[in-house]
N, C-alpha and C positions, 0 to 999 in steps of 0.2 A: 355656213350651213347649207344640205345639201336641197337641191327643190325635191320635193313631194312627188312620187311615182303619181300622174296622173290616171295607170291603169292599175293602179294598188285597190284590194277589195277593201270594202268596209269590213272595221273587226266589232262593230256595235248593230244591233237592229235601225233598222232605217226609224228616223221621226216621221206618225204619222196622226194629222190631226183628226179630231175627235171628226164622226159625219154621223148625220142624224138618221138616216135611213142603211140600215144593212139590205143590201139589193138585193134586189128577187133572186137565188139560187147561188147568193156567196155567204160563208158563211161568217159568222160573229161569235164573239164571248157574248152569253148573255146577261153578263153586266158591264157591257166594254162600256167605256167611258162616252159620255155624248149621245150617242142611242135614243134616241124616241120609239123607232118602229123597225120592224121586219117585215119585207117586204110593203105590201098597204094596207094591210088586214091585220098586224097582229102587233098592239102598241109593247110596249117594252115592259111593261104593271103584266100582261097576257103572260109574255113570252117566260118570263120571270118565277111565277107560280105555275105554268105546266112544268117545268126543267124542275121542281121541286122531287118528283120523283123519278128524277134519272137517276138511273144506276150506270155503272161498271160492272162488269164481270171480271174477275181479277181469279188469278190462281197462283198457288205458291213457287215464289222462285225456285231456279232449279240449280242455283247458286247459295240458295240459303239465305240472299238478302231480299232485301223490299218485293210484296207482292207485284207478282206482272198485270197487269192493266191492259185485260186483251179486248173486249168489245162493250157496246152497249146492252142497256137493256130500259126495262120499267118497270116499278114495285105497282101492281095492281090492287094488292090489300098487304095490310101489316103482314102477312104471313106466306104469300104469293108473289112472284115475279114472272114476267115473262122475255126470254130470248130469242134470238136466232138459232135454230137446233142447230146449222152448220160452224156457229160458235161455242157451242157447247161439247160439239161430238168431235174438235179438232183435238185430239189427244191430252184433252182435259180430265185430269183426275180430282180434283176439287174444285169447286166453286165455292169461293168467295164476293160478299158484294159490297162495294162501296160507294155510300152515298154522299150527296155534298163536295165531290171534287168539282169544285167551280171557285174562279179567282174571286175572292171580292170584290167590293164596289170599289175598294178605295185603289185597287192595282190591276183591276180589269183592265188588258190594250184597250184603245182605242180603235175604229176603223175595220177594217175588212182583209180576211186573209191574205189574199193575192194581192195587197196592197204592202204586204214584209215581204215578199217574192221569197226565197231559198232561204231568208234567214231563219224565218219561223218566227214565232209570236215571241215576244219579250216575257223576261220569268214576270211570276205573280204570286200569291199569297192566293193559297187555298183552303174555303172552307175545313174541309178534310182530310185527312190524306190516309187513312188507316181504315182497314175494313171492319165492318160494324157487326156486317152476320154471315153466315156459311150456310152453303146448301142440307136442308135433310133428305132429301130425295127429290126424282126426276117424277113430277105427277103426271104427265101424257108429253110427247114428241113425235113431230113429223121431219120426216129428214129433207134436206135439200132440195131433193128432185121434186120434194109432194108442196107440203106450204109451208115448210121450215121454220119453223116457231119450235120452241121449248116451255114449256109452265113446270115452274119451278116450287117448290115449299122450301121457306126457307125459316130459322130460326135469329135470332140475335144474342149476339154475345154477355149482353148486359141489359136485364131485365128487371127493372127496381121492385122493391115488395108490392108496389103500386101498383104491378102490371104497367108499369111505362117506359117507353123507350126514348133516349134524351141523342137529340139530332143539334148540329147545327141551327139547322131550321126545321119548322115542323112541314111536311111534307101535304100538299094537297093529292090525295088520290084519284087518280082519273075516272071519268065516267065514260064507257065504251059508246058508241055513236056507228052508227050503220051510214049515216051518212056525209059524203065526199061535200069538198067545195071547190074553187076554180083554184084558190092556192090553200094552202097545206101548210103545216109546219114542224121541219125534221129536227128532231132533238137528239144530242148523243156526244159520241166522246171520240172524233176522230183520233187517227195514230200521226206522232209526232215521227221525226228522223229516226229513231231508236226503236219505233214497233211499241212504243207506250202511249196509252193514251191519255189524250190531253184533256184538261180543262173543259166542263160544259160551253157546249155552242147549241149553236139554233141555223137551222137556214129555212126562211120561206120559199115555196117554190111554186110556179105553176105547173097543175097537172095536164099531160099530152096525153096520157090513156088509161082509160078504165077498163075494167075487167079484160086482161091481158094475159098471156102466161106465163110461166115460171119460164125465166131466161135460161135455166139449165136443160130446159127440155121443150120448149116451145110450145109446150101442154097444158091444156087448164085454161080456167081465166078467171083466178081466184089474187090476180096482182096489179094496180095500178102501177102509173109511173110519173114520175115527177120530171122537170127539166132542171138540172142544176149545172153551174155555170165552173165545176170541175170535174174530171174521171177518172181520181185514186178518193174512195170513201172507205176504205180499208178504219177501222175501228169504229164509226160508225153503223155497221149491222148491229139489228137487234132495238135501233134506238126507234123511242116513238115517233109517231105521225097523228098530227092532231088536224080536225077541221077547223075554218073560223069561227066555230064556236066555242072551241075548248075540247070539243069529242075524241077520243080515243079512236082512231079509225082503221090504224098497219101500227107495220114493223117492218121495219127497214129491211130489203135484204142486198140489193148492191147495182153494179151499175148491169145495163143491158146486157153490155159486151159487143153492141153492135151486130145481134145475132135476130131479135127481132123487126123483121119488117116495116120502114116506118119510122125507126129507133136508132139513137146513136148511142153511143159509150156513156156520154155523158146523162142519159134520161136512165134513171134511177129506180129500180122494181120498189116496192111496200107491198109486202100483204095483206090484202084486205080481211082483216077478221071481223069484219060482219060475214062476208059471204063464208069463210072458214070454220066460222058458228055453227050457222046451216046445214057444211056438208058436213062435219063430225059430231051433230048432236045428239042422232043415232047410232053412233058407235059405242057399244059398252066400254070400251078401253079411255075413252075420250069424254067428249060430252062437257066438257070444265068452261071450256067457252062459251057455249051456250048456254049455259046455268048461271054464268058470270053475267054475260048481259043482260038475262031477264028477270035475275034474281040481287046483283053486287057482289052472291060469295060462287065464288068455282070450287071449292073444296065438296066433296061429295063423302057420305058417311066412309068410314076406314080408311081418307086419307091422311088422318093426324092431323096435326099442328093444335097449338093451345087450344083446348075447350074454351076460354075465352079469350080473345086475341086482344094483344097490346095494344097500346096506344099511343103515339108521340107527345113529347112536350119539348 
């Protein structure tokens, strides 16, 4: 028998054991096995119920099989979502959204990305895997260069007589929050080797700057940024950003590009929609954000969606 190539790859994911802390700016399943905390701020019970209402944005194959799985997002009410507009406006003809793509308890990896190096994460059993509702229309959009957000109305597929909408899990809605903490926490659905995205993760980060500009234009300073400890976040736009208190604070939008002063690749823009509120609450075209945070519904008369809005079970 012959010996074993000693420079032969692995044909299995590496074993990696359970660690109780997912490190500040790497990221995690947020139900990988072992886990107590994210970063020091946000126990694993926290981390668990804000990912409740991550979404996917998904659109139909252009092969005719399984929905593609292109970025983040977050359902803000039964009937509302919010994106990244440069995720939306990337030659997207339908939105579709799926919730509950997260491995469960019992087949969450273990441990921290960079800790599988090139294999990628071990398969898992997912909550979901089929999309649940489809876009009705695009309610306000700012494009890339401005504060690139999307709010979306969205409908579901399967509405009982009840008026209920039957999830996986029933979904905790976020409450918007104006204000920032020292670390933060990114929820979302990065891209696997294939450009799909994967399985809900979480990464705590500290934040390195406030009211900052938009990385594509150096303008503005309607975007925090965060330090995380990679610089491909490709599927991740769009995903929330929470303080330690649970508040709703950004929306992802991507890495610096090492174009801000100050800033490396790896420190990560969010846009701040509190100050995003503000500068479009006088906009008649707009205005959904700020009506959202001071009131719960952004919907404003004529923009549709159920007269009374579903409810999960």
């Amino acid at each position: 028998m012959g010996k074993k190539n000693p420079f032969a790859r692995p044909t299995t994911p590496p074993v990696v054991a359970p660690v109780p802390v997912c490190q500040l700016g790497q990221r995690c399943h947020v139900n990988g096995k072992g886990l107590t905390t994210f970063g020091t701020k946000f126990p694993i019970a926290t981390v668990q119920s804000l990912a409740s209402c991550s979404i996917q944005l998904c659109t139909p194959s252009t092969s005719g099989g399984a929905d593609t799985r292109v970025a983040s997002g977050v359902l803000i009410t039964s009937q509302v979502a919010l994106f990244a507009a440069h995720s939306v406006s990337s030659g997207i003809s339908t939105i579709k959204v799926l919730m509950d793509f997260e491995c469960n308890k019992a087949t969450a990896p273990p441990g921290m990305r960079f800790q599988y190096q090139s294999g990628g994460w071990p398969a898992c059993t997912s909550l979901a895997t089929v999309t649940q509702a489809v876009e009705v229309k695009t309610l306000e959009i700012s494009d890339s260069n401005e504060f690139d957000y999307a709010m979306v109305l969205i409908k579901w597929n399967s509405v009982s007589g009840s008026n209920t909408v039957s999830l996986p899990r029933v979904p905790t809605l976020p409450k918007p929050s104006f204000n920032f903490s020292n670390e933060m926490l990114l929820i979302g659905h990065p891209d696997d080797s294939s450009n799909q995205g994967e399985p809900t993760q979480a990464v705590a980060f500290k934040v390195v700057k406030v009211r900052g500009p938009n990385p594509n234009t150096n303008k503005d300073d309607c975007f925090g940024y965060g330090e995380f400890q990679f610089t491909q976040g490709t599927g991740f736009s769009g995903g929330p950003v929470y303080n330690d208190s649970g508040g709703l604070v950004g929306l992802l939008k991507g890495s610096s590009g090492g174009t801000i002063p100050g800033l490396r690749p790896q420190d990560f823009a969010f846009l701040n929609l509190g100050l995003c509120a503000g500068k479009t609450s006088n906009d008649p075209r707009r205005g959904r954000l700020s009506q959202w945070f001071s009131t719960g519904n952004p919907l404003k008369p004529g923009d549709g969606g159920a007269a009374t809005p579903p409810t999960f079970v």
